[in-house]
C-alpha positions as CSV (number, residue, x, y, z in Angstrom):
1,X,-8.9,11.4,-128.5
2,X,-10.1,10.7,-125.1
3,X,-9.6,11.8,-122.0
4,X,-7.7,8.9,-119.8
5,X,-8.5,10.6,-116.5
6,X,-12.1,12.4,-115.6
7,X,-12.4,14.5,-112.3
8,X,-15.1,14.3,-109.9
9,X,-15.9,17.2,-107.5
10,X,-17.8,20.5,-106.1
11,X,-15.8,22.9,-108.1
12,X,-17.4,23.1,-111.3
13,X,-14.6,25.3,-112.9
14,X,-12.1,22.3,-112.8
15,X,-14.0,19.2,-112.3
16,X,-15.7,16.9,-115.5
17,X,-18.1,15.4,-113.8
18,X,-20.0,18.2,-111.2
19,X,-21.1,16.7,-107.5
20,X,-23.4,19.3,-106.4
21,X,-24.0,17.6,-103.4
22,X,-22.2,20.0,-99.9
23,X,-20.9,17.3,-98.7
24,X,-18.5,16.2,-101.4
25,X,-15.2,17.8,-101.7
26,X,-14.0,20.7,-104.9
27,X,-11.5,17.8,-105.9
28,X,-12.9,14.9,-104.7
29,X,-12.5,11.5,-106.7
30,X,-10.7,10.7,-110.1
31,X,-11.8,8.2,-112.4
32,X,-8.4,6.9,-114.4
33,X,-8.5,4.7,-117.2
34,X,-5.5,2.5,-117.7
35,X,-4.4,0.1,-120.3
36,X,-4.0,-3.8,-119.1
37,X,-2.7,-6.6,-121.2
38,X,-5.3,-9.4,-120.6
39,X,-3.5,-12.4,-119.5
40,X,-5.4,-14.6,-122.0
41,X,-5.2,-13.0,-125.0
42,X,-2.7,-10.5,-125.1
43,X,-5.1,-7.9,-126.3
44,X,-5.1,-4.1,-124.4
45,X,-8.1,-3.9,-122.3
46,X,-9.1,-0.2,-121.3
47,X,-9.7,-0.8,-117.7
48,X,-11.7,2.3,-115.3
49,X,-10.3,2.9,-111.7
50,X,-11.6,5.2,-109.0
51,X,-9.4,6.8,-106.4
52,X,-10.6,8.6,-103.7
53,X,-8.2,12.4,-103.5
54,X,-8.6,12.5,-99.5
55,X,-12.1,14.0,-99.5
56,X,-13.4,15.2,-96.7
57,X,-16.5,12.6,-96.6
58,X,-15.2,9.7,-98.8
59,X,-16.1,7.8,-101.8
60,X,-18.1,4.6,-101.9
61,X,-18.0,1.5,-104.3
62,X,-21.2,-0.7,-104.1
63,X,-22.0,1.0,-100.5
64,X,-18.5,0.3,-99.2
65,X,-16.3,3.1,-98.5
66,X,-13.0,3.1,-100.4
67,X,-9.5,4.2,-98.7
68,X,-8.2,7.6,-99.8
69,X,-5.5,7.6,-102.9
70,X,-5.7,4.1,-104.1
71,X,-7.1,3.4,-107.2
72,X,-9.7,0.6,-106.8
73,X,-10.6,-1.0,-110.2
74,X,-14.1,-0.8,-111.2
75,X,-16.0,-3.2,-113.2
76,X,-19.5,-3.0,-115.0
77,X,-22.6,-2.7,-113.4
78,X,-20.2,-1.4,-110.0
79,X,-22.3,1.6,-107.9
80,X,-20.2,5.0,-107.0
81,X,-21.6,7.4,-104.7
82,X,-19.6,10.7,-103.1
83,X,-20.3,11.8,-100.1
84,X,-23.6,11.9,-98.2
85,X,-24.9,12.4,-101.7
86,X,-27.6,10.0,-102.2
87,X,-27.0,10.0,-105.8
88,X,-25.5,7.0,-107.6
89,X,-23.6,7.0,-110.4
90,X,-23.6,3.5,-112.4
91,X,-20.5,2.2,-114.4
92,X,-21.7,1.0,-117.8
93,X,-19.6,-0.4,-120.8
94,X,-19.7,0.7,-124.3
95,X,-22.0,-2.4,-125.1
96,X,-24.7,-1.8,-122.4
């Protein structure tokens, strides 16, 4: 089964995805998926959301800085960056 929640951050011990970067917090983002009816058809989408945990130096969707601990859905082809890190991290779907 998969995981429905993957965290980001410095500490490598307890974070799934590492930022390396010194400017990005040991716990510093969670990506959640959730399950959404689709208002159209009924069917259970798997949707991905990104909440910021009150890092020190924030999290950023398309260049925009989120607010700390609300989850902000993401959609495909949506830019995350952490920090002052200047690396990006792309969201992709299962078909791209």
């Amino acid at each position: 089964s998969r995981q429905s929640a993957y965290l980001l951050g410095r500490n490598e011990d307890i974070a799934d995805i590492p930022l390396r970067h010194g400017s990005c917090s040991s716990q510093h983002a969670v990506i959640q998926f959730r399950a959404m009816p689709n208002p159209d058809t009924g069917k259970v989408l798997c949707m991905p959301y990104l909440m910021d945990l009150e890092s020190t130096n924030g999290s950023f969707i398309n260049q925009v800085q989120i607010d700390p601990a609300r989850y902000y859905q993401l959609k495909k082809g949506d830019v995350l960056k952490f920090g002052a890190s200047t690396r990006e991290f792309v969201l992709l779907t299962a078909n791209t």
